[in-house]
N, C-alpha and C positions, 0 to 999 in steps of 0.2 A: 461407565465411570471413568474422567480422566485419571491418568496415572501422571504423577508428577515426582520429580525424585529432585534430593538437593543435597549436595556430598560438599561439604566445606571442611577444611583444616583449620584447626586452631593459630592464632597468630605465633612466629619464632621470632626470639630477637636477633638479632643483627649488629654486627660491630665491624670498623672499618667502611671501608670505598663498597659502593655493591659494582660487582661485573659482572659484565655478560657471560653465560654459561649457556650449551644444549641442556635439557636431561638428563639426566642418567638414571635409566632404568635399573633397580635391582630385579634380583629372580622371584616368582612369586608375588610379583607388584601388579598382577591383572586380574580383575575381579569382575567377572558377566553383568551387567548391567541387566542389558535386553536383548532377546535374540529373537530373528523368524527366521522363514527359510532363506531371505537375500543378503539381514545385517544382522550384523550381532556388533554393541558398543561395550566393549572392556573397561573398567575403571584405574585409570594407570597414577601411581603414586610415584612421584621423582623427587629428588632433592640433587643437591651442586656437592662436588667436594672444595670446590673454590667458595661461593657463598652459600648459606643460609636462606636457601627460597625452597620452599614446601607448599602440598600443596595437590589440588585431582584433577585432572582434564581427562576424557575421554577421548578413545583409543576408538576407531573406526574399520570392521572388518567386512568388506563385503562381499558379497557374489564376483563382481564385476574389481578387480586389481585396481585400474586407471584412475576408476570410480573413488576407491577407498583411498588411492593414493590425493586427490583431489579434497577428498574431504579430511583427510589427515593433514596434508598440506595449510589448508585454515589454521587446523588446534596450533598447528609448530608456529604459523607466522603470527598470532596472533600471542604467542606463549616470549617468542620473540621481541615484538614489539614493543609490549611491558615493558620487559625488564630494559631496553634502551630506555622508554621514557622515564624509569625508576631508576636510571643510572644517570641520568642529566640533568638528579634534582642536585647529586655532588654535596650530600647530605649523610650525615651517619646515623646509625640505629635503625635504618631503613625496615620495612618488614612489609614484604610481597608476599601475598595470600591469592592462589591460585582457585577456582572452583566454578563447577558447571551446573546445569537446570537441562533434563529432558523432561521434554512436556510435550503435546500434541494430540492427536487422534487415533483410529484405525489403519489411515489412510498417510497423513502427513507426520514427521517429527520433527521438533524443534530444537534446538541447540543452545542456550546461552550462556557463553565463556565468562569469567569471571575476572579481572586481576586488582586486586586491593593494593596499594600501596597507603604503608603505615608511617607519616614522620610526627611522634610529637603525638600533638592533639590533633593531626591532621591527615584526611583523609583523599585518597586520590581511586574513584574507580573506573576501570576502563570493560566495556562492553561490546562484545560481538556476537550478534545470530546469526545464524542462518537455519533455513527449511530444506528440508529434503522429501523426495518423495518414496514411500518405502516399497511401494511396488513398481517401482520403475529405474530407481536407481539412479535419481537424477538430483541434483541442485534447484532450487523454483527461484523466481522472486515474483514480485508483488502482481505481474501481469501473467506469470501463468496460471495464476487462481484467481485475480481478477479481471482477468483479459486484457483486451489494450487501451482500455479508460480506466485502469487501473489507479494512476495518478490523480485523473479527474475524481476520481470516486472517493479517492482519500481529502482531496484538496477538501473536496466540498465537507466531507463529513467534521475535518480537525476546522476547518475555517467555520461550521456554525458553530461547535463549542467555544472556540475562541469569542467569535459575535456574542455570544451568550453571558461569557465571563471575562470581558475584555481587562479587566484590571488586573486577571491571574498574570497576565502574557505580558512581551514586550511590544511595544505598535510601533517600533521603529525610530523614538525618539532616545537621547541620551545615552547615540551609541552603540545602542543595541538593534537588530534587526529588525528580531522577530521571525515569525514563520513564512518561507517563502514560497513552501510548494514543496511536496515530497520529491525523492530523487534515486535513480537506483543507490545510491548510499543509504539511504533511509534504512533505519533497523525496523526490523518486525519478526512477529513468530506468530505461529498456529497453536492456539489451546483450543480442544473439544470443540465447538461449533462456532468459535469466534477468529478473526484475525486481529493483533493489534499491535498498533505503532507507536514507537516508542522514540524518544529525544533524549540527549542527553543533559545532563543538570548545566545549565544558562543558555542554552541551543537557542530556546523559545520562552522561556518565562524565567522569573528571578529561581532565585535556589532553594526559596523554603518549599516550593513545588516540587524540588525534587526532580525525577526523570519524568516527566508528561508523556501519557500515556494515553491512546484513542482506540476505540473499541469500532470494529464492521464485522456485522456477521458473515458467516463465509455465505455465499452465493448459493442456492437452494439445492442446484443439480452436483454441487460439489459435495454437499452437507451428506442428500443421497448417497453417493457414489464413495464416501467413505466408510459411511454407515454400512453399507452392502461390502465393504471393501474393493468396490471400485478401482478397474484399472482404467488410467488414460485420463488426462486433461481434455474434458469438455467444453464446450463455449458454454459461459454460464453467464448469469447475470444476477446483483446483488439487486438489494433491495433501492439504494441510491441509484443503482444505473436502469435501474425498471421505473425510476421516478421522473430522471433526465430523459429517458424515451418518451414517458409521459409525455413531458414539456414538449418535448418538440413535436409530437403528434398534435396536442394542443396548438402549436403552433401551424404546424400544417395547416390544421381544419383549419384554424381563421383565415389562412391563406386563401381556401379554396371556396370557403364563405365569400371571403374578400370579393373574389375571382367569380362568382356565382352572381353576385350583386352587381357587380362592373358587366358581366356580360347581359343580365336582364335589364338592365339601364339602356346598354344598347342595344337590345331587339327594342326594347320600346321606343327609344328613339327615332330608330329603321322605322315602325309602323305607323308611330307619328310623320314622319316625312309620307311617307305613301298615304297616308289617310290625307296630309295636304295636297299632296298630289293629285290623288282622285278629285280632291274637291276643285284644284284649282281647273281640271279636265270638266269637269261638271257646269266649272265658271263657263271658263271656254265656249261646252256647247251649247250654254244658256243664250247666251252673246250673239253666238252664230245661230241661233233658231231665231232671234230677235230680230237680226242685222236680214232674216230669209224676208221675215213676216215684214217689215216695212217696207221690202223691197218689192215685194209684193201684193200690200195693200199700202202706199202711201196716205200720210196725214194730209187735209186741206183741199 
């Protein structure tokens, strides 16, 4: 059964300029989320004595210092970043609403930060994931679980839904792009047996779509290996890139068809030429048997 968890603060109001602030931690503000024997994620509640931002991000503890300090470094720059772009709207009443999403498998967890900014009737959200892997204590993206067609694999799958419902999306006209190919920027996370990519609101389609979203399963020996609780990234292959191998096996063989057919054209050719050959050898010593016999019985 996935486990998914979702910790949101209520909206504060806000009066005056918003500024930039760290945290600040009170006592008694860390609450276990999840723990095994490498991580354990705390649920840490902070508020400003300068502004009015409230609010839960997760607090990352792990086996490995370097590691946690890495993955704690995200929450802060990320927690950062907001409130600059919430402070450059230069607007009052502001209301920043901080909150996170663990979600994931045996094997993989997901992370999705949260930051709400409230002006008005108006709404501004900013989003970050990332994967980690919990038996090894490491950060992934898109190609250590999909390998190195990782890209290819996504391109193709978000490009037929697009084909499919081209009117959702933007095709590039009136200024808008559209989808141009995933990138290590590309957001994503691991839920239960699935991976999926996510945009953000006008990235690739208008806004009543919302954040567009594309589903691939995770890759067979990955699926395995979490299920078992699996250590170590395998070479795996999804269902899309077991299809692209198809193809080009496919293409092979007509290759070697191709190549099979070119070469029995020329054996027969070859035996064609020597079957004239012989005959023309044949002409020859008909000629010469001819040219003996009249030499030796002339006409008249």
């Amino acid at each position: 059964m996935n486990k998914r968890m979702m910790h949101t603060i209520a909206a504060a109001c806000l009066t005056g300029a918003l500024l930039i602030a760290q945290p600040l931690f009170a006592e008694g503000s860390y609450r276990v989320i999840t723990s095994n024997e490498n991580l354990t994620i705390a649920d840490r509640v902070f508020g400003s004595a300068e502004i009015v931002v409230t609010g839960h991000l997760p607090e990352f503890k792990v086996s490995d210092p370097l590691f946690a300090q890495q993955v704690n470094d995200k929450v802060n720059i990320f927690y950062d970043e907001a409130l600059v772009k919430a402070g450059e709207m230069e607007e009052e009443n502001l209301v920043v609403i901080f909150s996170y999403d663990v979600f994931g498998n045996s094997r993989y967890m997901s992370v999705a930060l949260h930051a709400m900014t409230i002006s008005g009737n108006n709404r501004f959200e900013e989003l970050a994931t990332f994967v980690l892997d919990k038996n090894e204590n490491k950060l992934l993206d898109l190609q250590d679980i999909l390998g190195p067609e990782a890209f290819a694999i996504a391109d193709k799958v978000i490009g037929d839904a697009i084909e499919a419902n081209p009117e959702q999306y933007f095709n590039g006209e009136n200024g808008f792009e559209g989808f141009k190919g995933v990138s290590e920027k590309t957001k994503f996370y691991v839920d239960g047996s699935d991976i999926t990519i996510l945009f953000d609101k006008y990235e690739i389609a208008p806004g009543y779509m919302g954040r567009p979203s594309f589903v691939i399963p995770l890759p067979a020996e990955a699926e395995e290996q979490q299920a078992a609780g699996g250590e170590g990234a395998a070479s795996q292959e999804s269902p899309a890139a077991e299809e692209a191998a198809a193809a080009d096996e496919a293409e092979e063989t007509n290759e070697s068809d191709a190549n099979d057919g070119a070469d029995a054209a020329d054996k027969a050719s070859a035996a064609s030429v020597a079957n004239q050959a012989d005959e023309s050898d044949a002409n020859d010593e008909t000629l010469q048997e001819q040219k003996s016999d009249e030499e030796l019985f002339p006409l008249g």
